[in-house]
VOMI-195905 format. One record per residue (C-alpha): x, y, z; residue number from 1. Coordinates in steps of 0.5 Angstrom, whole numbers, plus 500, padded with zeros to 3 digits. Layout:
<pts>
xx:X yy:Y zz:Z seq:NUM
...
</pts>
This chain:
<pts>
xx:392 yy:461 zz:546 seq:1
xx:396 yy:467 zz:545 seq:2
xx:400 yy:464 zz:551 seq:3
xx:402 yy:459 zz:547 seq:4
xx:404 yy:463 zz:541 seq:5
xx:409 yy:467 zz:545 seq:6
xx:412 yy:461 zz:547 seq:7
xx:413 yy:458 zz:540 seq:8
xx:416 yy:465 zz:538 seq:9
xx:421 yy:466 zz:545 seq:10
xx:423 yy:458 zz:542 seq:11
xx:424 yy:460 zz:536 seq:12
xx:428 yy:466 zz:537 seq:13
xx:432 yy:462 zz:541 seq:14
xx:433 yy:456 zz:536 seq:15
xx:435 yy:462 zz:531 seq:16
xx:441 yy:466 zz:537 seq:17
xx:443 yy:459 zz:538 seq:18
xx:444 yy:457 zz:530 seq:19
xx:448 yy:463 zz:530 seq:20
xx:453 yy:462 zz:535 seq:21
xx:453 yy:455 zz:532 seq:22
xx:456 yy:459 zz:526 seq:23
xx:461 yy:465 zz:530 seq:24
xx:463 yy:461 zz:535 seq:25
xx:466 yy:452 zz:535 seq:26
xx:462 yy:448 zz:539 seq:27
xx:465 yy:445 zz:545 seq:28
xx:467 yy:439 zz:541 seq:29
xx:470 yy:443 zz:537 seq:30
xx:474 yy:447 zz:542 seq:31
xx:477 yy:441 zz:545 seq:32
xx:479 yy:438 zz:540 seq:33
xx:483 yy:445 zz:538 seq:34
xx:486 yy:444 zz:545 seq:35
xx:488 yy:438 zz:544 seq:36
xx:491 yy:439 zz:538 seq:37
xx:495 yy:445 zz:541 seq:38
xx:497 yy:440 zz:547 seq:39
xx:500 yy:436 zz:542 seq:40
xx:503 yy:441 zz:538 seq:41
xx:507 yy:443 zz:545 seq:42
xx:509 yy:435 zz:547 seq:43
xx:512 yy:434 zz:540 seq:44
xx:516 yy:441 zz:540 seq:45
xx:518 yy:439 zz:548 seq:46
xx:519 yy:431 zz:547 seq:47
xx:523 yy:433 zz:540 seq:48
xx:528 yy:439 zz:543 seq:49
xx:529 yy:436 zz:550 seq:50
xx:527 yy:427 zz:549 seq:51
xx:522 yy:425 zz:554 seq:52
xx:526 yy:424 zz:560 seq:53
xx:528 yy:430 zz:560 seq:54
xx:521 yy:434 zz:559 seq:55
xx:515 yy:434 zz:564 seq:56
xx:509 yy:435 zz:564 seq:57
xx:509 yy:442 zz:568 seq:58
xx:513 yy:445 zz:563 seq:59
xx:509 yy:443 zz:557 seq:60
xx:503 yy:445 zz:561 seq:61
xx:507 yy:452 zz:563 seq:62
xx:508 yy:453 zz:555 seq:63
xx:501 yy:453 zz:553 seq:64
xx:500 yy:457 zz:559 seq:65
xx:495 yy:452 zz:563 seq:66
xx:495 yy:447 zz:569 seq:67
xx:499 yy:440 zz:569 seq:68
xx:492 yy:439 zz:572 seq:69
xx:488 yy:441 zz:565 seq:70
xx:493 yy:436 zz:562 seq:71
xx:490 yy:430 zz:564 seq:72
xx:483 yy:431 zz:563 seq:73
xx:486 yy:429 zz:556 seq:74
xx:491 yy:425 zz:557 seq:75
xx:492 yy:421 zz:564 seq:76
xx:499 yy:420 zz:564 seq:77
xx:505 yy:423 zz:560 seq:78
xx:506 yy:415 zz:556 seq:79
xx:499 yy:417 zz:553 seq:80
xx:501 yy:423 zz:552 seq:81
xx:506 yy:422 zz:548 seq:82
xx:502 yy:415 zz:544 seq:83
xx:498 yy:421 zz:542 seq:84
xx:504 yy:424 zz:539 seq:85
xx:506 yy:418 zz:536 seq:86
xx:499 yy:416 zz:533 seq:87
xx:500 yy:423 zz:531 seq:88
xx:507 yy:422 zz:526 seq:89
xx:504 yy:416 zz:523 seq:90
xx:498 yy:420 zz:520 seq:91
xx:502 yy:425 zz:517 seq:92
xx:507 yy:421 zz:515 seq:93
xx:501 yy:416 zz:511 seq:94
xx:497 yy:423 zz:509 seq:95
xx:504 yy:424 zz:505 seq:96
xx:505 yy:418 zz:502 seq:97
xx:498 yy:418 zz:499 seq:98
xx:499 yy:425 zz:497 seq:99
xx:505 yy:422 zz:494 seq:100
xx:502 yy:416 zz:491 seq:101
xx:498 yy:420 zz:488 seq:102
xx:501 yy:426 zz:485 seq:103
xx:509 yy:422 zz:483 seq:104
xx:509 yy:420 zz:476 seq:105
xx:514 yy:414 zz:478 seq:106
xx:517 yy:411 zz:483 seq:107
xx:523 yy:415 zz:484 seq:108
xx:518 yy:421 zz:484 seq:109
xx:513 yy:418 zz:488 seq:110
xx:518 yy:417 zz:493 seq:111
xx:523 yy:423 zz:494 seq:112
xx:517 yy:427 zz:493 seq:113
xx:513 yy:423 zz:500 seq:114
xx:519 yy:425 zz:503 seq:115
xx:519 yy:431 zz:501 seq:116
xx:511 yy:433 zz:504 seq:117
xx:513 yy:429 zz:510 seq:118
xx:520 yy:432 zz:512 seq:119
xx:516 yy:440 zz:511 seq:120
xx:510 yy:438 zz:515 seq:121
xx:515 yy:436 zz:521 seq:122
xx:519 yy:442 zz:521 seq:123
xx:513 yy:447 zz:519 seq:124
xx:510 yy:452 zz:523 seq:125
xx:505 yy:446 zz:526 seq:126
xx:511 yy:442 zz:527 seq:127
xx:507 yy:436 zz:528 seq:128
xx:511 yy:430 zz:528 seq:129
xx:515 yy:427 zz:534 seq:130
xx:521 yy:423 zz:532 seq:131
xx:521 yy:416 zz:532 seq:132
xx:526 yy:415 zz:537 seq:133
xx:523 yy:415 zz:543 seq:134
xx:518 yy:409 zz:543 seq:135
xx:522 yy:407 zz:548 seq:136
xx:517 yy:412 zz:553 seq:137
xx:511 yy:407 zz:549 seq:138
xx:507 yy:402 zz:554 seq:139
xx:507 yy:395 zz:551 seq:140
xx:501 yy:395 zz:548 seq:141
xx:502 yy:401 zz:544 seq:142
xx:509 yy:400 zz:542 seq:143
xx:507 yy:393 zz:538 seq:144
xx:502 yy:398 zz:536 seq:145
xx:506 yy:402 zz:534 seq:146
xx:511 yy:397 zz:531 seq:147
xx:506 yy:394 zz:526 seq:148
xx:504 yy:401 zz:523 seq:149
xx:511 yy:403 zz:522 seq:150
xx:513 yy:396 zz:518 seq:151
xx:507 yy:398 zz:514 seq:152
xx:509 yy:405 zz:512 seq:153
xx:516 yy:403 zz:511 seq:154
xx:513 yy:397 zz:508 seq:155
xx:509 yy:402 zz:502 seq:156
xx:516 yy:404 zz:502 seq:157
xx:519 yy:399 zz:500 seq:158
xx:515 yy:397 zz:495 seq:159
xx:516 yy:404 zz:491 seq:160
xx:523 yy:403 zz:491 seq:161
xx:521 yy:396 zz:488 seq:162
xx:517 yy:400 zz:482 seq:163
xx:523 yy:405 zz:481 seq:164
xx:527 yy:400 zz:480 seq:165
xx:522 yy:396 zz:475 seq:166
xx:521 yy:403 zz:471 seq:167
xx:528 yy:405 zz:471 seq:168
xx:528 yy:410 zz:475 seq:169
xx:531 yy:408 zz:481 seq:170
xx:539 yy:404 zz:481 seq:171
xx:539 yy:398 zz:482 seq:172
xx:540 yy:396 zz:491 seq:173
xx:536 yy:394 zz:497 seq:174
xx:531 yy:397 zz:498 seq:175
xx:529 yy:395 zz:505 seq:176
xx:537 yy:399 zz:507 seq:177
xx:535 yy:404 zz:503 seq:178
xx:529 yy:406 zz:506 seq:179
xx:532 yy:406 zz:512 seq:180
xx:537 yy:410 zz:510 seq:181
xx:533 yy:416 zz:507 seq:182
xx:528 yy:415 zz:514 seq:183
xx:534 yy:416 zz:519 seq:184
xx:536 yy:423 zz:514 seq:185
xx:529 yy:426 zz:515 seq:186
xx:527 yy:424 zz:521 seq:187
xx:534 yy:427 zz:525 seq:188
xx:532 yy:434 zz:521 seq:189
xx:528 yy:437 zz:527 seq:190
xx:535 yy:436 zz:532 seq:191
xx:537 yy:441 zz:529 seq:192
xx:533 yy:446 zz:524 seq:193
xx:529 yy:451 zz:527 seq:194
xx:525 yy:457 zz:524 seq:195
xx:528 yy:462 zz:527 seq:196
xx:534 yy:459 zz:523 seq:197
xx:537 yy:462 zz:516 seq:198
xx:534 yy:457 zz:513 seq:199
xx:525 yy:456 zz:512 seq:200
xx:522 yy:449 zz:512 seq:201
xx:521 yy:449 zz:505 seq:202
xx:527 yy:451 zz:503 seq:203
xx:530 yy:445 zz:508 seq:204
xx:525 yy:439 zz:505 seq:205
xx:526 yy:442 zz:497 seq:206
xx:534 yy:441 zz:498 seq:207
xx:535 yy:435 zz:502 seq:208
xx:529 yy:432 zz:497 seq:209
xx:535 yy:434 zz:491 seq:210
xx:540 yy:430 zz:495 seq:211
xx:536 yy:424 zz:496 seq:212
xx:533 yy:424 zz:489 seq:213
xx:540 yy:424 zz:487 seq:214
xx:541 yy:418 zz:491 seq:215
xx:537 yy:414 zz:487 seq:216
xx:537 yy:417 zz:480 seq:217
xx:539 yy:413 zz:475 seq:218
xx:540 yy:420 zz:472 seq:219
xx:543 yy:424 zz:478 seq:220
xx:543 yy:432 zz:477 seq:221
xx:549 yy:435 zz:475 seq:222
xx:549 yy:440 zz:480 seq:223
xx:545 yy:441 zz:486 seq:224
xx:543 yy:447 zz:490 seq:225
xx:549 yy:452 zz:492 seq:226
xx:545 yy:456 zz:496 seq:227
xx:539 yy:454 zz:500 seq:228
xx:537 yy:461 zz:501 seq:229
xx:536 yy:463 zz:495 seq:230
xx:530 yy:457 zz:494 seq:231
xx:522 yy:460 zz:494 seq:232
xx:522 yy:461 zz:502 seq:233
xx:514 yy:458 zz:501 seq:234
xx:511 yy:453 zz:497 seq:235
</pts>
């Protein structure tokens, strides 16, 4: 008996040491997913910098100070990896529309300001979404992928540029062309901004949103920012 009572002691010890790891430390789910999200990050920062021709697979493994061989235990060749990527931009930019929808106060708001969250969250320190440009590295199945989902997302854009038009505040014009216009402004900003800059990512997307929204404004600003500098630096 007393044996027994040791034993449920030592169990019970050992549940409780456990449960406290469980709070300090992630499990190892956890931390597999914090790889993968920082395998990712690294793809996104090497694909956007140099394409996908141009990046391999060691030079992304050496900037995270790992073996290509650890790479493939997430990802089994460099057109999964970067499928993973695009899967990646896709949510971010879908996470920014549904903010956007939800906080704009018209369609035009709704629309310069989705841009706005979705250009910040690619330029940013995270630094998470690839540009669409390279779908050409997509194996068939996931470019269709791919294709289906952009349509969709470029289709919710669309229709905010139908609701400003209705509301008044966005002009008269094309929407699918206007949607196209403002996605090929935010997705070439990554070619050529960088944090190291003079410039950070909030001030970027607040001063490329003035211009966008000036665009489309049926009551366009008279002035726009003279110096991007002088904007907040965060927010």
């Amino acid at each position: 008996m007393a044996k027994t009572r040791v034993g449920k002691r030592d169990t019970a010890a050992k549940t409780k040491a456990a449960g406290t790891w469980h709070d300090a430390v992630p499990s190892r789910s956890m931390q597999r997913e914090m790889k993968r999200e920082a395998l990712l990050r690294a793809a996104v920062s090497a694909f956007n910098r140099r394409g996908f021709g141009q990046t391999s697979l060691e030079e992304i493994a050496q900037s995270l100070g790992v073996t290509k061989a650890a790479l493939y235990y997430y990802f089994p060749t460099k057109s999964a990896l970067v499928a993973a990527c695009f899967d990646r931009a896709m949510r971010v930019a879908n996470d920014s529309l549904a903010a956007a929808k939800r906080d704009g106060s018209n369609g035009r708001d709704k629309l310069t300001l989705m841009l706005r969250l979705y250009l910040k969250t690619m330029i940013g320190e995270s630094n998470e979404s690839l540009l669409l440009t390279e779908e050409h590295a997509l194996t068939p199945a996931d470019r269709a992928q791919l294709v289906e989902q952009r349509d969709a997302f470029e289709r919710e854009l669309r229709n905010l540029v139908k609701e400003g038009i209705r509301d008044g505040s966005i002009v008269p014009c094309d929407p699918k062309l206007t949607v196209f216009v403002l996605l090929g402004a935010v997705h070439w900003v990554p070619k050529w901004f960088t944090l190291k800059g003079a410039w950070t990512d909030a001030q970027v997307s607040a001063a490329i949103g003035e211009l966008l929204d000036r665009m489309l404004s049926t009551s366009p600003a008279l002035r726009l920012t003279e110096n991007v500098a002088a904007l907040p630096a965060a927010g």
